[in-house]
C-alpha atoms as an extended CHARMM CRD file, in Angstrom:
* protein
*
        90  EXT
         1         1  UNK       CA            223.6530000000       27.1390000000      110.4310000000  PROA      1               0.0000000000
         2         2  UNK       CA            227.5210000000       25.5520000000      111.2360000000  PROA      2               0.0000000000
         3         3  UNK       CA            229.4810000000       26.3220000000      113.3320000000  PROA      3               0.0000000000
         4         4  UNK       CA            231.8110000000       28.6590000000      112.0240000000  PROA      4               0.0000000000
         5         5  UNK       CA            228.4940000000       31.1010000000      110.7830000000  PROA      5               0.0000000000
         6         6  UNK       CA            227.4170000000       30.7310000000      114.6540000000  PROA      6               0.0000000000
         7         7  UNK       CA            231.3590000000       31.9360000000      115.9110000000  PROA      7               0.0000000000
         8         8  UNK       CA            231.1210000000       34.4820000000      113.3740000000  PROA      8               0.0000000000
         9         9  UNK       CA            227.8130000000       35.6660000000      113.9350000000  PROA      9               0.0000000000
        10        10  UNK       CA            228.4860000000       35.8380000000      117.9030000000  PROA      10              0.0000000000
        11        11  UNK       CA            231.9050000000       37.8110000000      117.0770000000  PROA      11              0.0000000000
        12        12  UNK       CA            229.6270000000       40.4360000000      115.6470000000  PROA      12              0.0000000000
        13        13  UNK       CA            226.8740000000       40.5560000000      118.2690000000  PROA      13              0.0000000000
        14        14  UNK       CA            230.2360000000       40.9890000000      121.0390000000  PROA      14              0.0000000000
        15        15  UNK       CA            231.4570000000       43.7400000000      118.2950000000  PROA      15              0.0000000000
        16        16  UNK       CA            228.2300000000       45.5230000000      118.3060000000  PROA      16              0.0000000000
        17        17  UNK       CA            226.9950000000       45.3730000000      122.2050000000  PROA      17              0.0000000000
        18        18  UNK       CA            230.6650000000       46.8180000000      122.4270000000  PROA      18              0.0000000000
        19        19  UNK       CA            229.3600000000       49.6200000000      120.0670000000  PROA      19              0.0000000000
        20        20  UNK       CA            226.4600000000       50.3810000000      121.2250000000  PROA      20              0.0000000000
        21        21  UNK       CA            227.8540000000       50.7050000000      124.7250000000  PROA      21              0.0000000000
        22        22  UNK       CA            230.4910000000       52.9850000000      123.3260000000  PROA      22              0.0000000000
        23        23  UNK       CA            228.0510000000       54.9900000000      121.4570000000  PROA      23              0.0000000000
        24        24  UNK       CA            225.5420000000       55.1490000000      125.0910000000  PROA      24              0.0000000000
        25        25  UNK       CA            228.7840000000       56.8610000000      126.6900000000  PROA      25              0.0000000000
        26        26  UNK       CA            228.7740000000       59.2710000000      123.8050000000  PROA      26              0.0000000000
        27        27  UNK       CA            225.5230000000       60.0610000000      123.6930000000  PROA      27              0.0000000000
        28        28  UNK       CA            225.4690000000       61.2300000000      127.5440000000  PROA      28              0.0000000000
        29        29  UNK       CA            228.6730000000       62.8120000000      126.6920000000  PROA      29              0.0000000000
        30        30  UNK       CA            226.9370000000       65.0200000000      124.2620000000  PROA      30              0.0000000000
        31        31  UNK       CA            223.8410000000       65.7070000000      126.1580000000  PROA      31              0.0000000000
        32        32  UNK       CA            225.3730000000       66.9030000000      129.2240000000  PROA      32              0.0000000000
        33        33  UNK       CA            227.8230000000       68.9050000000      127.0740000000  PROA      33              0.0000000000
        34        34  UNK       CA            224.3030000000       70.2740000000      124.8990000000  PROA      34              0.0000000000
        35        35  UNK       CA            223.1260000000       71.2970000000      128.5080000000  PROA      35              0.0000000000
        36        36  UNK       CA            226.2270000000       73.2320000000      129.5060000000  PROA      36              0.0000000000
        37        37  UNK       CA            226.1630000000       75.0720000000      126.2120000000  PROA      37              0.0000000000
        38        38  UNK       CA            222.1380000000       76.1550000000      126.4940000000  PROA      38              0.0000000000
        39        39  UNK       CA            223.4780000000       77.2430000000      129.7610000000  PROA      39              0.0000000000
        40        40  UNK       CA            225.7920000000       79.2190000000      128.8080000000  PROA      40              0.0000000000
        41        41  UNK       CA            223.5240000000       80.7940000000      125.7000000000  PROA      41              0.0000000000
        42        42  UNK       CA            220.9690000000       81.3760000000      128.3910000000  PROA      42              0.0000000000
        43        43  UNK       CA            223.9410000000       83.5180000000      130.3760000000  PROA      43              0.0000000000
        44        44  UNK       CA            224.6410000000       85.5120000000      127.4730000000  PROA      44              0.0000000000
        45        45  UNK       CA            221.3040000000       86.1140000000      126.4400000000  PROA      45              0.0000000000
        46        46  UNK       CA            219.8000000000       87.3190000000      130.0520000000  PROA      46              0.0000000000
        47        47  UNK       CA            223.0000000000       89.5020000000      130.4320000000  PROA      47              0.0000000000
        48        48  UNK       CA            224.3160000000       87.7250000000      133.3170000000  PROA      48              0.0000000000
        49        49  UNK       CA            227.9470000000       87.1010000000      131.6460000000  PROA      49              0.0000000000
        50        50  UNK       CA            230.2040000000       88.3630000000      129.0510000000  PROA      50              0.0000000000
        51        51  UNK       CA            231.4310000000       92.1140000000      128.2840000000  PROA      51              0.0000000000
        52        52  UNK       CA            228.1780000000       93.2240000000      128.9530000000  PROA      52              0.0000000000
        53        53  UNK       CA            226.5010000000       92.4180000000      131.3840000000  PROA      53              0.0000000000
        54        54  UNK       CA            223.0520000000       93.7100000000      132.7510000000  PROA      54              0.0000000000
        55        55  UNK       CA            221.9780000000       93.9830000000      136.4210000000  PROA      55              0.0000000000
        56        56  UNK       CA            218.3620000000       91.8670000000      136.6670000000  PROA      56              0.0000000000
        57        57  UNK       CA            217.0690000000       94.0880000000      139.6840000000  PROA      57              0.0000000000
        58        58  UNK       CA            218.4550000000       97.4280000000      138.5230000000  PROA      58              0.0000000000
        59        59  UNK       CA            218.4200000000       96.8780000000      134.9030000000  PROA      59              0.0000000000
        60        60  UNK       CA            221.5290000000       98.8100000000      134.9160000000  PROA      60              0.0000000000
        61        61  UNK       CA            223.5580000000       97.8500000000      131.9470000000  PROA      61              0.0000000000
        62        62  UNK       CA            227.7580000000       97.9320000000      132.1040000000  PROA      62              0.0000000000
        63        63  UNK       CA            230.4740000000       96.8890000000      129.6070000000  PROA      63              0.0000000000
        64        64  UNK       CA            233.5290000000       95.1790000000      131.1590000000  PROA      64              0.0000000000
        65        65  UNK       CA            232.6850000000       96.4240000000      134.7160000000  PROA      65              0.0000000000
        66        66  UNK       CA            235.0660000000       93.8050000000      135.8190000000  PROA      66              0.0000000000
        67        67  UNK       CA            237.9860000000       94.1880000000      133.5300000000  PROA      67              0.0000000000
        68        68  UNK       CA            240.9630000000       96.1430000000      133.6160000000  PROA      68              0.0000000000
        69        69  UNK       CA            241.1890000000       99.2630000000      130.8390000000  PROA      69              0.0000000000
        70        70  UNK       CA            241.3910000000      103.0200000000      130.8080000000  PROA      70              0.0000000000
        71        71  UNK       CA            239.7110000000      103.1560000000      127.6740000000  PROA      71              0.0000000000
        72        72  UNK       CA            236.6520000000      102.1130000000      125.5050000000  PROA      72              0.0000000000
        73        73  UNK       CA            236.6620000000      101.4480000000      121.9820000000  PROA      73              0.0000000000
        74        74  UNK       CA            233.4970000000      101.2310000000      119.7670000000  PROA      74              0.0000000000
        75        75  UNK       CA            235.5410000000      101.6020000000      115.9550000000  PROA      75              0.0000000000
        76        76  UNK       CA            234.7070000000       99.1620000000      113.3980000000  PROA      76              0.0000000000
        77        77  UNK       CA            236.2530000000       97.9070000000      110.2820000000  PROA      77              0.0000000000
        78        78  UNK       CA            235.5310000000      101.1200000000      108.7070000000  PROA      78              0.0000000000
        79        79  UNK       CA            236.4980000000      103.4360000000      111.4250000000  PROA      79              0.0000000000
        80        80  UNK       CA            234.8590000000      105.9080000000      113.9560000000  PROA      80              0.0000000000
        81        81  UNK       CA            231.2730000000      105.5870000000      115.1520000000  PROA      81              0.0000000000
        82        82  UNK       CA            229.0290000000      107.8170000000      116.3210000000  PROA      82              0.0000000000
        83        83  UNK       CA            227.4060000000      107.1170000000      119.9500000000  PROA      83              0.0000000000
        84        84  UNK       CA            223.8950000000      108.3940000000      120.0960000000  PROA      84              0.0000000000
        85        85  UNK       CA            220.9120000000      108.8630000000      122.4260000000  PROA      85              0.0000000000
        86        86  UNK       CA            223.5430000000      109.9720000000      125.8310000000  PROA      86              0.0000000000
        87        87  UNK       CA            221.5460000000      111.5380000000      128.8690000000  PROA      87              0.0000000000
        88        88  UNK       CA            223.7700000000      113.8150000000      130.3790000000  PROA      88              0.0000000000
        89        89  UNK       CA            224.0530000000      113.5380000000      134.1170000000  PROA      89              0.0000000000
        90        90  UNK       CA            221.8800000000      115.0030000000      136.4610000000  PROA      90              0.0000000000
């Protein structure tokens, strides 16, 4: 080996440690960001965020208890739907 193979082959060991660092940063980037999102899955899932939410004690279920709105909405594309299985109050 010369000595312009050995400056070229250090120029590409500095070009890949720089690299691999980069792609260590992005890496833990990702992972935290992969642990935010099961998070967040896990939230929706179990009911504890989102529209609608459900109460873990009570099991009591409510849809946007803590928005705004006079009214409720349950069309689709194709219009109306029918709401089934209501107990009427005691």
């Amino acid at each position: 080996m010369n000595g312009s193979q050995l400056f070229a082959t250090n120029n590409q060991v500095t070009t890949n440690t720089g690299n691999i660092a980069t792609n260590t940063a992005n890496i833990a980037t990702n992972t935290a960001n992969i642990a935010g999102n099961t998070s967040a899955i896990t939230n929706l899932t179990n009911g504890t965020v989102g529209l609608v939410k459900q109460d873990q004690s009570t099991q009591a279920i409510s849809v946007a208890g803590d928005k705004a709105g006079a009214s409720v909405s349950i069309a689709g594309t194709a219009g109306s739907r029918t709401l089934t299985a209501l107990r009427p109050e005691h």
